[in-house]
N, CA, C and O atoms as a GROMACS GRO file, in nm:
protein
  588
    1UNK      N    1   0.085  -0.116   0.000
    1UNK     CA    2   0.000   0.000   0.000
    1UNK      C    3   0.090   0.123   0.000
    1UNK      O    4   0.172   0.128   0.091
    2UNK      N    5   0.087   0.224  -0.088
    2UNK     CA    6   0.144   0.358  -0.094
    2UNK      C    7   0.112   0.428   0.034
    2UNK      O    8   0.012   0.412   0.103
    3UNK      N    9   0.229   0.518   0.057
    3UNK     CA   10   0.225   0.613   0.181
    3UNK      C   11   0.079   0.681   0.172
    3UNK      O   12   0.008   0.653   0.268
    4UNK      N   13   0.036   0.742   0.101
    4UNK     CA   14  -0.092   0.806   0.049
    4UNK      C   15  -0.225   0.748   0.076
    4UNK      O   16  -0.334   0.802   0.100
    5UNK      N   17  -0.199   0.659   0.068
    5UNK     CA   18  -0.354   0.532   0.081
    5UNK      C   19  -0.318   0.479   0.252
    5UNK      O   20  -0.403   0.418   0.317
    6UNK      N   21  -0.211   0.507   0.295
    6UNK     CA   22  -0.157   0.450   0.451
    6UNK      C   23  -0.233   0.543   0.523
    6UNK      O   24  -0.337   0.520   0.584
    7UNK      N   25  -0.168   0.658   0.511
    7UNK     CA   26  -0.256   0.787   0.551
    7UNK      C   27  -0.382   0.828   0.528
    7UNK      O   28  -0.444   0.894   0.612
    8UNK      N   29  -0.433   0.792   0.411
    8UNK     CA   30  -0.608   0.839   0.427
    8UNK      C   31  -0.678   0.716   0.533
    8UNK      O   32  -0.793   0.728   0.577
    9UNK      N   33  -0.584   0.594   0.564
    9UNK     CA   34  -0.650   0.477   0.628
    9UNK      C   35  -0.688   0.489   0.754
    9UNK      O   36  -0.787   0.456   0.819
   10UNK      N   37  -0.503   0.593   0.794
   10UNK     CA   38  -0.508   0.601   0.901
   10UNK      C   39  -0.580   0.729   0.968
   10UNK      O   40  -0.591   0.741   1.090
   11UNK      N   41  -0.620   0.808   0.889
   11UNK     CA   42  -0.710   0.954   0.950
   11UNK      C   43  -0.842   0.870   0.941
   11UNK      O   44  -0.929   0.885   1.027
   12UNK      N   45  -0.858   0.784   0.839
   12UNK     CA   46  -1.027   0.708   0.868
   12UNK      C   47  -1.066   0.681   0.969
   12UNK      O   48  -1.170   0.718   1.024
   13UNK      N   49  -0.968   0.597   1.012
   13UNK     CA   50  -0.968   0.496   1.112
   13UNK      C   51  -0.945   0.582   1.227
   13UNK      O   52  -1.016   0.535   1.315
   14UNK      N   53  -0.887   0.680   1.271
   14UNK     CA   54  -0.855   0.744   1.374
   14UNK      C   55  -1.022   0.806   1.451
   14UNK      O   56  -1.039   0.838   1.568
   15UNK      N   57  -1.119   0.808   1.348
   15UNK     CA   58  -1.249   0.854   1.368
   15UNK      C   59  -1.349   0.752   1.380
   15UNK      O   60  -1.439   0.774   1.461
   16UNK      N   61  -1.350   0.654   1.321
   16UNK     CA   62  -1.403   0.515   1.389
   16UNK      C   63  -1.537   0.519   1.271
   16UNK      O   64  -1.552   0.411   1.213
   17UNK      N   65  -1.598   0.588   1.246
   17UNK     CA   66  -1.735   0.583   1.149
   17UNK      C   67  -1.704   0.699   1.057
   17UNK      O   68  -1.614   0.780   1.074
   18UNK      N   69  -1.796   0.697   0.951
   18UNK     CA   70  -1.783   0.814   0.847
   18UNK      C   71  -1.877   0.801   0.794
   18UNK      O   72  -1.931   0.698   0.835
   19UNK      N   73  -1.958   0.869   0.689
   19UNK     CA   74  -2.061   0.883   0.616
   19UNK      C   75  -1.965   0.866   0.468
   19UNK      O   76  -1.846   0.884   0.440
   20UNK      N   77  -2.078   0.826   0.400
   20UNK     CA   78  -2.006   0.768   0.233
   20UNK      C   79  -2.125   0.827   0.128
   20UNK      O   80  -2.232   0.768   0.113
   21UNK      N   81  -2.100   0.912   0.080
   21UNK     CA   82  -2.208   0.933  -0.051
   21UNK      C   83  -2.158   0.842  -0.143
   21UNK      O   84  -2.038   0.822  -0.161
   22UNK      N   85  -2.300   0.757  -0.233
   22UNK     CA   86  -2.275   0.742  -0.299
   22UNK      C   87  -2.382   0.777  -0.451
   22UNK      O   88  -2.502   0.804  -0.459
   23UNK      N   89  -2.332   0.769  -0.501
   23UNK     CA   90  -2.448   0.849  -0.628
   23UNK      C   91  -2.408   0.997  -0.616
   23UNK      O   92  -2.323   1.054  -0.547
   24UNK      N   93  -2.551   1.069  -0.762
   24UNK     CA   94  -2.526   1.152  -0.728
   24UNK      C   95  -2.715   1.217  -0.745
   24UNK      O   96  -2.818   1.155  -0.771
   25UNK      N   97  -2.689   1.372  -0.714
   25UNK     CA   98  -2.824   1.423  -0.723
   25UNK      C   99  -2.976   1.351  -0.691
   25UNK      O  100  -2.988   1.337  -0.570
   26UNK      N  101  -3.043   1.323  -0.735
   26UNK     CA  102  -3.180   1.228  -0.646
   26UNK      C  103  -3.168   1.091  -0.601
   26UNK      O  104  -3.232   1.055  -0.503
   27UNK      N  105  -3.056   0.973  -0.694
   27UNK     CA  106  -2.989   0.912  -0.654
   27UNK      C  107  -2.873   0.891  -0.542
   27UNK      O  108  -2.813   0.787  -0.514
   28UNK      N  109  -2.861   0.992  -0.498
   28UNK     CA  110  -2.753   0.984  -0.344
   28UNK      C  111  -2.767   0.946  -0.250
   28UNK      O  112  -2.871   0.990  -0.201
   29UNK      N  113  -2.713   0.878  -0.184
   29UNK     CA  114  -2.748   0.770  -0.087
   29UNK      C  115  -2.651   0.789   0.044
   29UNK      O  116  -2.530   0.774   0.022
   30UNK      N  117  -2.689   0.817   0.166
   30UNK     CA  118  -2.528   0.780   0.279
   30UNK      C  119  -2.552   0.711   0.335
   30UNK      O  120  -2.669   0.688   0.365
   31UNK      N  121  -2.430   0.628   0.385
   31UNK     CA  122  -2.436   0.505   0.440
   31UNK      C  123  -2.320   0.493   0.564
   31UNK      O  124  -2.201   0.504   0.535
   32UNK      N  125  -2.365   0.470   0.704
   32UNK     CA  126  -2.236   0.442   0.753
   32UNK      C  127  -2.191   0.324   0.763
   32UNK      O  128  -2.257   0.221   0.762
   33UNK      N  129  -2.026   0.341   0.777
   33UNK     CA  130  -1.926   0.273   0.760
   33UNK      C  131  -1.852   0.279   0.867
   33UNK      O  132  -1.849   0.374   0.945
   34UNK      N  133  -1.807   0.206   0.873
   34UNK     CA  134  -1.712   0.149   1.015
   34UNK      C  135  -1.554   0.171   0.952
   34UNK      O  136  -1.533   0.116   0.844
   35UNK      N  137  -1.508   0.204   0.977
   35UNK     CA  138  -1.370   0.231   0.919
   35UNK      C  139  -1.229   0.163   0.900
   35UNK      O  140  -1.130   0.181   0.829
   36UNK      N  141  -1.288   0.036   1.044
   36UNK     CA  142  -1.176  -0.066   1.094
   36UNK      C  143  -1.171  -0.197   0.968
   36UNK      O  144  -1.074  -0.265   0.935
   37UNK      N  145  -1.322  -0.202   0.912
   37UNK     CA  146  -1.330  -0.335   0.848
   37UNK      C  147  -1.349  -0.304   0.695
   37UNK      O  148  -1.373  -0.401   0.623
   38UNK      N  149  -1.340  -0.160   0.628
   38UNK     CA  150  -1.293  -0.128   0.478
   38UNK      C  151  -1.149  -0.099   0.459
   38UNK      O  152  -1.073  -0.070   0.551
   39UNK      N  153  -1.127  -0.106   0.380
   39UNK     CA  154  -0.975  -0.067   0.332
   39UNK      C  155  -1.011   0.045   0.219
   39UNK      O  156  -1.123   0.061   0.170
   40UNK      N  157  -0.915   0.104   0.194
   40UNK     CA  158  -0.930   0.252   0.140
   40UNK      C  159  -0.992   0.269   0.057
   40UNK      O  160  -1.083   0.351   0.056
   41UNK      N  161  -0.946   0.168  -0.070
   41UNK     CA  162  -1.006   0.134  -0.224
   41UNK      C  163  -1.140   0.135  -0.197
   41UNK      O  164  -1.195   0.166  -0.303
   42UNK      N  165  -1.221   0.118  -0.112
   42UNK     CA  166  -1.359   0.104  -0.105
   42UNK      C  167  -1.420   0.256  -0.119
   42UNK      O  168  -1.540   0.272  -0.137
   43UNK      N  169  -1.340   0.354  -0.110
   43UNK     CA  170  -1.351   0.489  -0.095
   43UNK      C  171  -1.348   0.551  -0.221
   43UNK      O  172  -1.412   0.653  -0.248
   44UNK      N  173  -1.256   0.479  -0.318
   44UNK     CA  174  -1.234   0.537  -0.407
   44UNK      C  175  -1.394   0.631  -0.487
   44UNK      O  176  -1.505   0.579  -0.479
   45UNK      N  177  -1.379   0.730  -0.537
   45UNK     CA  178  -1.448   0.764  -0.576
   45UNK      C  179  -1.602   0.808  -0.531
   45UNK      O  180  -1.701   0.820  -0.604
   46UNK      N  181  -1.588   0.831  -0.365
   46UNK     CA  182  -1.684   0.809  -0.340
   46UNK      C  183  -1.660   0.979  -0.219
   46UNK      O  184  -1.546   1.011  -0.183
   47UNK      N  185  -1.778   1.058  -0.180
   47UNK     CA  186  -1.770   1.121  -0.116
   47UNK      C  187  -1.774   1.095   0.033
   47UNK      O  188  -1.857   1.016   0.078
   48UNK      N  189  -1.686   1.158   0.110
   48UNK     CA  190  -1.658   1.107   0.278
   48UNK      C  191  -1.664   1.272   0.362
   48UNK      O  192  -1.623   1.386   0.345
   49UNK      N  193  -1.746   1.192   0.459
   49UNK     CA  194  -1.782   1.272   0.575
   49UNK      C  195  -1.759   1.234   0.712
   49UNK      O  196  -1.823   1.137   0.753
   50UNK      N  197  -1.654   1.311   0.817
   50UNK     CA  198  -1.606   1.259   0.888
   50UNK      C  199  -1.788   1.308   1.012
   50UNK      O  200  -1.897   1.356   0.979
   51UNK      N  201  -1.741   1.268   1.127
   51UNK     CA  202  -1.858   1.334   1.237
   51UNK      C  203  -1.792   1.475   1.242
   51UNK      O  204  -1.879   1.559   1.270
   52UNK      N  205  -1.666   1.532   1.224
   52UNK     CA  206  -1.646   1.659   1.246
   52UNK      C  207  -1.720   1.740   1.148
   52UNK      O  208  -1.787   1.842   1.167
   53UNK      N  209  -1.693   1.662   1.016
   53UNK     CA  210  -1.731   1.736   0.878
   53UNK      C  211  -1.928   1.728   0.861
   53UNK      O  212  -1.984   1.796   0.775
   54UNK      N  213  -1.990   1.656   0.934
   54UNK     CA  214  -2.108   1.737   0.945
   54UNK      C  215  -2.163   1.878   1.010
   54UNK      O  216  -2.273   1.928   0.988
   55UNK      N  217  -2.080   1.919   1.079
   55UNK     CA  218  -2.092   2.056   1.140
   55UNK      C  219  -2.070   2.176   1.010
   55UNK      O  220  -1.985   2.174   0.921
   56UNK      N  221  -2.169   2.271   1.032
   56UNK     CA  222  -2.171   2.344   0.963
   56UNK      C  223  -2.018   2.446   0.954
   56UNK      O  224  -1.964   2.472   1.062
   57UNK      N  225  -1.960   2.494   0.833
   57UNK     CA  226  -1.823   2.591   0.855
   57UNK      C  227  -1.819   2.679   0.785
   57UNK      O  228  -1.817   2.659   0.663
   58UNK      N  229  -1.815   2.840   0.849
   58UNK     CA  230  -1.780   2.942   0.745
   58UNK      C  231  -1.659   2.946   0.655
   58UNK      O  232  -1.562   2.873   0.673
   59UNK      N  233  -1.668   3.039   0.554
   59UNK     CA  234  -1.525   3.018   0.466
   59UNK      C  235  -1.375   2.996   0.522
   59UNK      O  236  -1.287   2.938   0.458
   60UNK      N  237  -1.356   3.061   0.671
   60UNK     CA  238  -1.231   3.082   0.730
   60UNK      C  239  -1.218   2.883   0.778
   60UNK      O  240  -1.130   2.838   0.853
   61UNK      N  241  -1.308   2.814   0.724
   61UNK     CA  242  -1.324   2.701   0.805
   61UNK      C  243  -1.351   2.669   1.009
   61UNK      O  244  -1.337   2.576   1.088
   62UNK      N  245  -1.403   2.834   1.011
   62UNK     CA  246  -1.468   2.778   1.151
   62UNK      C  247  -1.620   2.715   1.179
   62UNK      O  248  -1.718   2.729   1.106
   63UNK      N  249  -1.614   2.657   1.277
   63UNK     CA  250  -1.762   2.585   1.309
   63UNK      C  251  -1.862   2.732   1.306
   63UNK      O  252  -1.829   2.845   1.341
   64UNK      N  253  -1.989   2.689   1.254
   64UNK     CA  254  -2.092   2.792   1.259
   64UNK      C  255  -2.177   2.734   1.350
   64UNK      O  256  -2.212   2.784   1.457
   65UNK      N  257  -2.214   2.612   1.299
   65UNK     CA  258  -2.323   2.564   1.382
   65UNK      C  259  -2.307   2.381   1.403
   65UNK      O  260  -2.227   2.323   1.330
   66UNK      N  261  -2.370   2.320   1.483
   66UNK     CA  262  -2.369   2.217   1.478
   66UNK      C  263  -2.458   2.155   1.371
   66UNK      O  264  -2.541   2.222   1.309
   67UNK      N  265  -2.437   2.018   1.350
   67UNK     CA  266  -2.568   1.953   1.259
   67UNK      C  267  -2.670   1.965   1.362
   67UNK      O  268  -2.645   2.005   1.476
   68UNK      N  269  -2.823   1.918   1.306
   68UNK     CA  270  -2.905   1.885   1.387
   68UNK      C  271  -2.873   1.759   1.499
   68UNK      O  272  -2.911   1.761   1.616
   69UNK      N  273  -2.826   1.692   1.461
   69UNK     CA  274  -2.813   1.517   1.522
   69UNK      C  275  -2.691   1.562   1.661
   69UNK      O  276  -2.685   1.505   1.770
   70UNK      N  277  -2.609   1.670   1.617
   70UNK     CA  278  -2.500   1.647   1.684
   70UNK      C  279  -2.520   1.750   1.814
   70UNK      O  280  -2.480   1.716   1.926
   71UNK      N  281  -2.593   1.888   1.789
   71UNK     CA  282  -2.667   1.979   1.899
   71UNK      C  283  -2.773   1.881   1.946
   71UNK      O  284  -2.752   1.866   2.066
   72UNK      N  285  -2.895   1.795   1.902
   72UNK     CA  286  -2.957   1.745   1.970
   72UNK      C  287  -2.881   1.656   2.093
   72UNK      O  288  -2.916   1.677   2.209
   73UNK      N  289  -2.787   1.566   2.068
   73UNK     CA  290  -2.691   1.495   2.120
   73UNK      C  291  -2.611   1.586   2.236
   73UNK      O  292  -2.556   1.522   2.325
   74UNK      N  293  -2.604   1.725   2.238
   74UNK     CA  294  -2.603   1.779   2.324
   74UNK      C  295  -2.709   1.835   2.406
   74UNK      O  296  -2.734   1.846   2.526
   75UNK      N  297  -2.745   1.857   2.330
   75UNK     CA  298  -2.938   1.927   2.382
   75UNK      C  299  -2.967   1.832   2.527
   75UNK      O  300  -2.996   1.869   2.641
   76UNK      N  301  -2.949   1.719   2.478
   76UNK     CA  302  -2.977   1.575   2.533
   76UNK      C  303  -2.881   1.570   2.630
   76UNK      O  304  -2.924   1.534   2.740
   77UNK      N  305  -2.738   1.602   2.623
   77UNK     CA  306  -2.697   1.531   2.714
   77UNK      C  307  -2.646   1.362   2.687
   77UNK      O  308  -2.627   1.266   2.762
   78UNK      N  309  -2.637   1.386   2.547
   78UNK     CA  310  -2.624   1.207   2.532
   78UNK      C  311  -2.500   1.115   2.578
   78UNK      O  312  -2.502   0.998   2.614
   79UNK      N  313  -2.384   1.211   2.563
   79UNK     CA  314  -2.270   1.132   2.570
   79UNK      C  315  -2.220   1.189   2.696
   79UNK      O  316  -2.212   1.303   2.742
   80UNK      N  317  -2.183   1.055   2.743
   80UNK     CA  318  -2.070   1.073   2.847
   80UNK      C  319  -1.931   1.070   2.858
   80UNK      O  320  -1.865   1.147   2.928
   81UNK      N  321  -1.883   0.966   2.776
   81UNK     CA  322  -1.720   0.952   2.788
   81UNK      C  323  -1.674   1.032   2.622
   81UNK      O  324  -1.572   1.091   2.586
   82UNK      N  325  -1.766   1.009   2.570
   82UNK     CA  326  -1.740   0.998   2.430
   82UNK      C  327  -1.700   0.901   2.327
   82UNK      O  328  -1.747   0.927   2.216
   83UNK      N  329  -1.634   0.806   2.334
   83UNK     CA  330  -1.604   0.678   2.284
   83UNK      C  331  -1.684   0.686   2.160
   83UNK      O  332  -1.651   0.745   2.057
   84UNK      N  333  -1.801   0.613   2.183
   84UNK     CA  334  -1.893   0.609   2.104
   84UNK      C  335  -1.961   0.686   1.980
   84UNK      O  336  -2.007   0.655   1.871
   85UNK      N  337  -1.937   0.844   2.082
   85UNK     CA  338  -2.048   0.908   2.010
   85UNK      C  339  -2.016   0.975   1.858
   85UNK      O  340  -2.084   1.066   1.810
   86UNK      N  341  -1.890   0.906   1.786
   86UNK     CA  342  -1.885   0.939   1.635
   86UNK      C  343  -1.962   0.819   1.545
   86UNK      O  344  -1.988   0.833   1.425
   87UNK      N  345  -1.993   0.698   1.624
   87UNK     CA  346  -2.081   0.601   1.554
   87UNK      C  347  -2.225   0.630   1.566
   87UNK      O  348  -2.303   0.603   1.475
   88UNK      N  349  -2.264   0.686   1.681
   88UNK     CA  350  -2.400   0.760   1.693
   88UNK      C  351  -2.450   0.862   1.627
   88UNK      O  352  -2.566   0.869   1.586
   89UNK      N  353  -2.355   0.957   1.611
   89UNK     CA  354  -2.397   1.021   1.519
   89UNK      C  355  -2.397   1.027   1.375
   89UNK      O  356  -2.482   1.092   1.315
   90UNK      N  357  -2.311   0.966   1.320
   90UNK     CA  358  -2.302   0.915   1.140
   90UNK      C  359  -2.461   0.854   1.150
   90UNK      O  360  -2.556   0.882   1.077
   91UNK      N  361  -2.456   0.724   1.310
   91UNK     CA  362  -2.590   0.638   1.245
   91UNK      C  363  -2.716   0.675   1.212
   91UNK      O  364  -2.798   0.634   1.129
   92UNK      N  365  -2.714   0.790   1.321
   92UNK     CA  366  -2.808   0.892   1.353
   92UNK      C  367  -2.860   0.968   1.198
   92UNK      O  368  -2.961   0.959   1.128
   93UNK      N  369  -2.757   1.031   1.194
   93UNK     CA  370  -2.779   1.093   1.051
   93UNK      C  371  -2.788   0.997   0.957
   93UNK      O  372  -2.908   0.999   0.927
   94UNK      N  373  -2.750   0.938   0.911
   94UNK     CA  374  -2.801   0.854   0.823
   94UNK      C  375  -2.928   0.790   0.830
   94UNK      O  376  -2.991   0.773   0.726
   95UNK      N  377  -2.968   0.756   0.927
   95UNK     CA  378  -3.100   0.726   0.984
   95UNK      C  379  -3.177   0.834   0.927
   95UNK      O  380  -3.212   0.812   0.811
   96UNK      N  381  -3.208   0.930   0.970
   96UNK     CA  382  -3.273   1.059   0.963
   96UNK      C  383  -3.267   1.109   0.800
   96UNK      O  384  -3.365   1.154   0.742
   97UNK      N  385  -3.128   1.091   0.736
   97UNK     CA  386  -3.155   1.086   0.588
   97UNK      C  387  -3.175   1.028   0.508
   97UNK      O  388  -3.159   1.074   0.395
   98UNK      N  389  -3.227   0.875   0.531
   98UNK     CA  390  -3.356   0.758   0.501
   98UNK      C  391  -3.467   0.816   0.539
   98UNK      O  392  -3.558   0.832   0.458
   99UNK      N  393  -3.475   0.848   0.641
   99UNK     CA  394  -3.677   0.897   0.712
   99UNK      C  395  -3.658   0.990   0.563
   99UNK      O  396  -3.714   0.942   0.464
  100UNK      N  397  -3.597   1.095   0.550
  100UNK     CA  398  -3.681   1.176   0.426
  100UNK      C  399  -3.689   1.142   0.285
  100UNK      O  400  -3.744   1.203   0.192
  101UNK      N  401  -3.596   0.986   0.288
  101UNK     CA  402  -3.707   0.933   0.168
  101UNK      C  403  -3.758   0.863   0.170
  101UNK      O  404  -3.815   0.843   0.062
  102UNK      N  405  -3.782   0.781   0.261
  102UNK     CA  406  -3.917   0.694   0.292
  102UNK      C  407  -3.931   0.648   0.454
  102UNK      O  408  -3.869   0.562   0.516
  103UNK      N  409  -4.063   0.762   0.505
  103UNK     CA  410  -4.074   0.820   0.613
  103UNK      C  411  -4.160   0.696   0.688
  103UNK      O  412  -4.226   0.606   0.636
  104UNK      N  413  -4.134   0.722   0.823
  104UNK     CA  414  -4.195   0.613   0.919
  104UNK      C  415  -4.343   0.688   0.979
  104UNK      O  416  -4.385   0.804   0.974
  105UNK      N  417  -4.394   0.569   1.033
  105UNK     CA  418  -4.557   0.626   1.097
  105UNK      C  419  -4.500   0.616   1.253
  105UNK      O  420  -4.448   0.522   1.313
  106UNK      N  421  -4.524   0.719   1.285
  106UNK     CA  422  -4.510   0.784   1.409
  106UNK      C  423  -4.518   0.659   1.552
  106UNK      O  424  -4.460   0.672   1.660
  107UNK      N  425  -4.571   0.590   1.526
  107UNK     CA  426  -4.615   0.493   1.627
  107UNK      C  427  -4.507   0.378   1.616
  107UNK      O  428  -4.495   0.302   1.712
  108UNK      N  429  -4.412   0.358   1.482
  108UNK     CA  430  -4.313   0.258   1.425
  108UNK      C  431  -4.188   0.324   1.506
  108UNK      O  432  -4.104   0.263   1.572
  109UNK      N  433  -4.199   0.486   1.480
  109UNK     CA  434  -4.053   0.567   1.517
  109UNK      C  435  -3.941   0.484   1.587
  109UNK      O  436  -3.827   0.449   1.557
  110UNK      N  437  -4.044   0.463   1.723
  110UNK     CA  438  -3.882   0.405   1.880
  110UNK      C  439  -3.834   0.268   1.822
  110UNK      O  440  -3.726   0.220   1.857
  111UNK      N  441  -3.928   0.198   1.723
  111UNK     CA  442  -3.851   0.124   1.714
  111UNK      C  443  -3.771   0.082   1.573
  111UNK      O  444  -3.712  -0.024   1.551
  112UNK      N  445  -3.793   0.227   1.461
  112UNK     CA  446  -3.695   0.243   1.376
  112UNK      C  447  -3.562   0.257   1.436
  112UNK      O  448  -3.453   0.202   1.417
  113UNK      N  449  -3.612   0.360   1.524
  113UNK     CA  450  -3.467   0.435   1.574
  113UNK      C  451  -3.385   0.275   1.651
  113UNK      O  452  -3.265   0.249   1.654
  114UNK      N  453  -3.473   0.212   1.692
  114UNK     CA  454  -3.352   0.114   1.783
  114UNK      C  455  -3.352   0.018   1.673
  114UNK      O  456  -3.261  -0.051   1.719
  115UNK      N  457  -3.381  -0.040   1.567
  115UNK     CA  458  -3.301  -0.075   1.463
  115UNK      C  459  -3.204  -0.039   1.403
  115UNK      O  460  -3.100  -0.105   1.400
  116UNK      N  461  -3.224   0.123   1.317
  116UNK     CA  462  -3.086   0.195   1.312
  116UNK      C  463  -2.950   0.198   1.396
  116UNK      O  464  -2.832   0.191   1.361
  117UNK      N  465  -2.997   0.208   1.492
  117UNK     CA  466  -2.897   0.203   1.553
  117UNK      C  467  -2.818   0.090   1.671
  117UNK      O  468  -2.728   0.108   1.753
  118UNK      N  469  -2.892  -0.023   1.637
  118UNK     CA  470  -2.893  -0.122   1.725
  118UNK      C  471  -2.706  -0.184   1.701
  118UNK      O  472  -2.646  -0.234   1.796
  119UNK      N  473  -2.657  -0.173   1.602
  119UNK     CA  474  -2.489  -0.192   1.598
  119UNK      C  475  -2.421  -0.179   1.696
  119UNK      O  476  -2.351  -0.254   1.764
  120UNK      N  477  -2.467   0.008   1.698
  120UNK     CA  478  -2.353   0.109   1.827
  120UNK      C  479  -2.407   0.067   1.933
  120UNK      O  480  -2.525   0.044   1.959
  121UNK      N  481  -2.264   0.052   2.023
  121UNK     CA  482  -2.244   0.019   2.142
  121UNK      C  483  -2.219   0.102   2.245
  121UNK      O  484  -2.115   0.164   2.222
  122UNK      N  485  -2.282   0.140   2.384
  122UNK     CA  486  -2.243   0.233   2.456
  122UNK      C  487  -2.212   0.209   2.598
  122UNK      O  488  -2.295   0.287   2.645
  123UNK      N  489  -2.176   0.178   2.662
  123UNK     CA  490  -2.164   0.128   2.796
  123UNK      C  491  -2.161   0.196   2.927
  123UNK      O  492  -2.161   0.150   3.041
  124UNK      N  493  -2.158   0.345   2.872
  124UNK     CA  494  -2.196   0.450   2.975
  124UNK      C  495  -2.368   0.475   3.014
  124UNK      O  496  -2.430   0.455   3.118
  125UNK      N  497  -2.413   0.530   2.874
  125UNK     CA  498  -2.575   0.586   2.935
  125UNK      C  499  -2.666   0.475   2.879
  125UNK      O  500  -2.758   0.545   2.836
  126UNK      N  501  -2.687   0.401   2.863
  126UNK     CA  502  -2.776   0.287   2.828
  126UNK      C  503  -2.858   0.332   2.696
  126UNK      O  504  -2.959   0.264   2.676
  127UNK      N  505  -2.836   0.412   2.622
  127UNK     CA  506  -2.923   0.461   2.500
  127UNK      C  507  -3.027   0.563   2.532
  127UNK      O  508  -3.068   0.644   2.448
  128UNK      N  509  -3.070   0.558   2.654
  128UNK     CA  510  -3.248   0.664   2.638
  128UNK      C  511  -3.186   0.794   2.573
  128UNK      O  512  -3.233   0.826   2.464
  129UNK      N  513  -3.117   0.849   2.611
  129UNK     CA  514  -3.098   0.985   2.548
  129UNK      C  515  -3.030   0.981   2.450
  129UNK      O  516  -2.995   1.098   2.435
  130UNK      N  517  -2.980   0.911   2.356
  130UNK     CA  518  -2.971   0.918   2.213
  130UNK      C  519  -3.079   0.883   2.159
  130UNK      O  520  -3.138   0.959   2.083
  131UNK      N  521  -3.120   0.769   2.187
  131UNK     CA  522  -3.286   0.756   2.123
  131UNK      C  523  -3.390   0.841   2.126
  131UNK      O  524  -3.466   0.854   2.030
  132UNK      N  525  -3.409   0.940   2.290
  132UNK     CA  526  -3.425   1.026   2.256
  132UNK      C  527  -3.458   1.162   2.207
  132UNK      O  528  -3.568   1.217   2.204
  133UNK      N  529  -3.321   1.216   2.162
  133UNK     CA  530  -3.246   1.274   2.083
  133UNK      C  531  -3.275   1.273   1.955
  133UNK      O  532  -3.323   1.378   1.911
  134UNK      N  533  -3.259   1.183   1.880
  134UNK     CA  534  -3.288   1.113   1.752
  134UNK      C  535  -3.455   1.126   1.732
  134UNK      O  536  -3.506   1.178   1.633
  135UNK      N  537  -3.518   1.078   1.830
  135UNK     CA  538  -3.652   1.113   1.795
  135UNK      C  539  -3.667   1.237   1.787
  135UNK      O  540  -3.745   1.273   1.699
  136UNK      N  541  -3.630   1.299   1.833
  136UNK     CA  542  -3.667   1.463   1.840
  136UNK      C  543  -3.652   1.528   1.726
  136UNK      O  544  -3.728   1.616   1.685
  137UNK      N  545  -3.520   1.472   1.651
  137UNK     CA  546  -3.484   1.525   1.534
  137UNK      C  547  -3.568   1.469   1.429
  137UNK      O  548  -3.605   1.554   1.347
  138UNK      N  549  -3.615   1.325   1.405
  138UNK     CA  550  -3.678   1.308   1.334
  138UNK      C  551  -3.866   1.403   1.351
  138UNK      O  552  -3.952   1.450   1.276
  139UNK      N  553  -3.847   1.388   1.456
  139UNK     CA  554  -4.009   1.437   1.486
  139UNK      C  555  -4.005   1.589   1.436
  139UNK      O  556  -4.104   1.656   1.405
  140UNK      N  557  -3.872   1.630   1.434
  140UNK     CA  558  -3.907   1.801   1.387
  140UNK      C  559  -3.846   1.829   1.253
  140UNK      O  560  -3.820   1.942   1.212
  141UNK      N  561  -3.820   1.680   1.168
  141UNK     CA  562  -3.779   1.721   1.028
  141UNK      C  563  -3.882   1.706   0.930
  141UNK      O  564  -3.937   1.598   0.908
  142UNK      N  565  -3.909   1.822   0.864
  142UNK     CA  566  -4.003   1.805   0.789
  142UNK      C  567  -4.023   1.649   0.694
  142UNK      O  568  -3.921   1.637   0.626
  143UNK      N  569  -4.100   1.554   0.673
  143UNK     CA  570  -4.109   1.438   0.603
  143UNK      C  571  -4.013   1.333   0.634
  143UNK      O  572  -3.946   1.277   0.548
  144UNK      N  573  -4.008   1.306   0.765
  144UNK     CA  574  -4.015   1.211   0.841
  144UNK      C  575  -4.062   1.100   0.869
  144UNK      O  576  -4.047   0.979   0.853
  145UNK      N  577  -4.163   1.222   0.944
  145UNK     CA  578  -4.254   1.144   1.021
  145UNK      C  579  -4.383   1.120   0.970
  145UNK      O  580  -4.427   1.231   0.937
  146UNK      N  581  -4.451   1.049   0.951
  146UNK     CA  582  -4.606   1.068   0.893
  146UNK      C  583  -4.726   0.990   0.994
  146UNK      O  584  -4.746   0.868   0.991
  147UNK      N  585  -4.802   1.088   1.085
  147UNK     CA  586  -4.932   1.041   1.181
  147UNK      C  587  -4.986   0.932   1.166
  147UNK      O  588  -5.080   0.898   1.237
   0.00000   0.00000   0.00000
């Protein structure tokens, strides 16, 4: 493996999850990814989003704002040690950018959300406040949710 492909492996991997576009325009799709069990080539050609790089950034590249997923997650109170919470939030978001193209009935929600995210592991707060968290965001994104 080239120095080049060593290094994008190892900044992947240093973050533990990432978001992956793939497609493009109405076809685009994100998906998280675990970072330990792809190898780089899987990247090729494909757009990457770290958990830092969902935060909103003015031109100077400072933070403006948080994503929704990642202020709710504070809103909440979700994380404690932190460990975790870059797999929670990719899953999160990705979760939430499935609901807006094919939205859940309100009564399904708690237990979309604990499918989505049933992978991540947390061993500090037992899940209620990422779950939620997550509901909240879905419940206040327009075409989501449907009564």
């Amino acid at each position: 493996m080239s120095g080049f492909y060593k290094d994008i492996v190892a900044v992947l991997q240093s973050h533990g999850f990432l978001l992956v576009r793939q497609g493009k325009g109405s076809h685009e799709i994100w998906g998280s990814y675990s970072t330990c069990v792809f190898t780089a080539h899987y990247f090729n050609n494909k757009s990457i989003i770290t958990v830092e790089g969902q935060a909103n950034y003015d031109e100077q590249g400072k933070p403006e704002s948080l994503s929704p997923i990642q202020q709710a997650f504070i809103d909440s109170f979700a994380f404690q040690c932190g460990y975790c919470a870059p797999g929670f939030v990719t899953g999160a978001t990705v979760f939430i950018d499935g609901l807006k193209r094919q939205t859940v009935r309100r009564e399904h929600l708690e237990s979309a959300i604990a499918d989505a995210l049933n992978e991540h592991i947390c061993r500090c707060t037992g899940y209620v406040r990422y779950y939620k968290a997550v509901k909240e965001v879905a419940l206040a994104t327009p075409g989501c949710v449907i009564d």
